[in-house]
N, C-alpha and C positions, 0 to 999 in steps of 0.2 A: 809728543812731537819728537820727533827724531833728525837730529842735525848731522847728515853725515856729512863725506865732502864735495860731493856735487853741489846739495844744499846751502851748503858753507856758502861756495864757490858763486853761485846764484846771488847767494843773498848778496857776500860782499861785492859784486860784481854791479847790482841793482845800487845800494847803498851809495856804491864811490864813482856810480859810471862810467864804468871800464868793462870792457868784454870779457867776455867768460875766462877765455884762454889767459886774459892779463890777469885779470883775478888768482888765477888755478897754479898761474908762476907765480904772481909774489905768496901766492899762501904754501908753494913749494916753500919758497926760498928761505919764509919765515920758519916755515920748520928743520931747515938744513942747518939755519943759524944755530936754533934751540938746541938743535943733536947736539953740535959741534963744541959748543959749549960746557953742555954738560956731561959729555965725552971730556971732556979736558978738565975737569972734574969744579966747576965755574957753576954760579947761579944763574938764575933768569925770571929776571923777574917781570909781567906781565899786569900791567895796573889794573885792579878792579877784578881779576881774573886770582890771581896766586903768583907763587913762587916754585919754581923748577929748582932743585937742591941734587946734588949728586955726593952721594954719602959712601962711606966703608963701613960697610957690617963687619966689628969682627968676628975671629975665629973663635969658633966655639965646641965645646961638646954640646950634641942631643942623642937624643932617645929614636928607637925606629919605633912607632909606635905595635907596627907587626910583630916584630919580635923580641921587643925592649933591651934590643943591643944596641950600649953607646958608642959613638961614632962620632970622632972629629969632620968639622963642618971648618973648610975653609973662609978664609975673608972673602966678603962678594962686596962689589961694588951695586950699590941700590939705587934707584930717583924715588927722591920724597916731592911730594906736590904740598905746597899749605896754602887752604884756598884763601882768597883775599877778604877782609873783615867786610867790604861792602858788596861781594858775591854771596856771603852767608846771610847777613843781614837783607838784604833781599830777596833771598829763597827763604829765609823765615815767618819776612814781611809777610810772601804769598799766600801762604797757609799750607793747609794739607791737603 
């Protein structure tokens, strides 16, 4: 099954009965939050879902693999997700 965001959109629209359009703004808005957030270098955390983390990688050397010339690699700023213990425990529950 594939949930994209129409689908989303449908569902929670069905779900909380509210029209599609009301659905399709707050599931914007939820994710304008989320950005904004973890642009600002803040967590988010979502129950039952994970956690949104906005991390610094730091700088490092690596290797090009092509031509095994090393090369400094700036600091980047990353999003770590860690999914929530009762989203894993339920896709385990499932099976395979």
């Amino acid at each position: 099954m594939l949930m994209n965001k129409p689908a989303l959109v449908a569902c929670l629209a069905e779900e909380m009965n509210l029209s599609k359009a009301d659905a399709s703004r707050a599931l914007d808005k939820v994710a304008d939050i989320v950005t904004n957030v973890i642009v600002q270098g803040g967590e988010v955390t979502l129950p039952g879902i994970g956690k949104f983390i906005s991390r610094t990688r730091p700088a490092q050397t690596v290797r090009n693999p092509a031509t095994g010339e090393r090369v400094h690699k700036e600091a980047t700023k990353v999003v770590k997700v860690r999914i929530a213990k009762t989203l894993r425990d339920r896709v385990a529950a499932s099976g395979a």
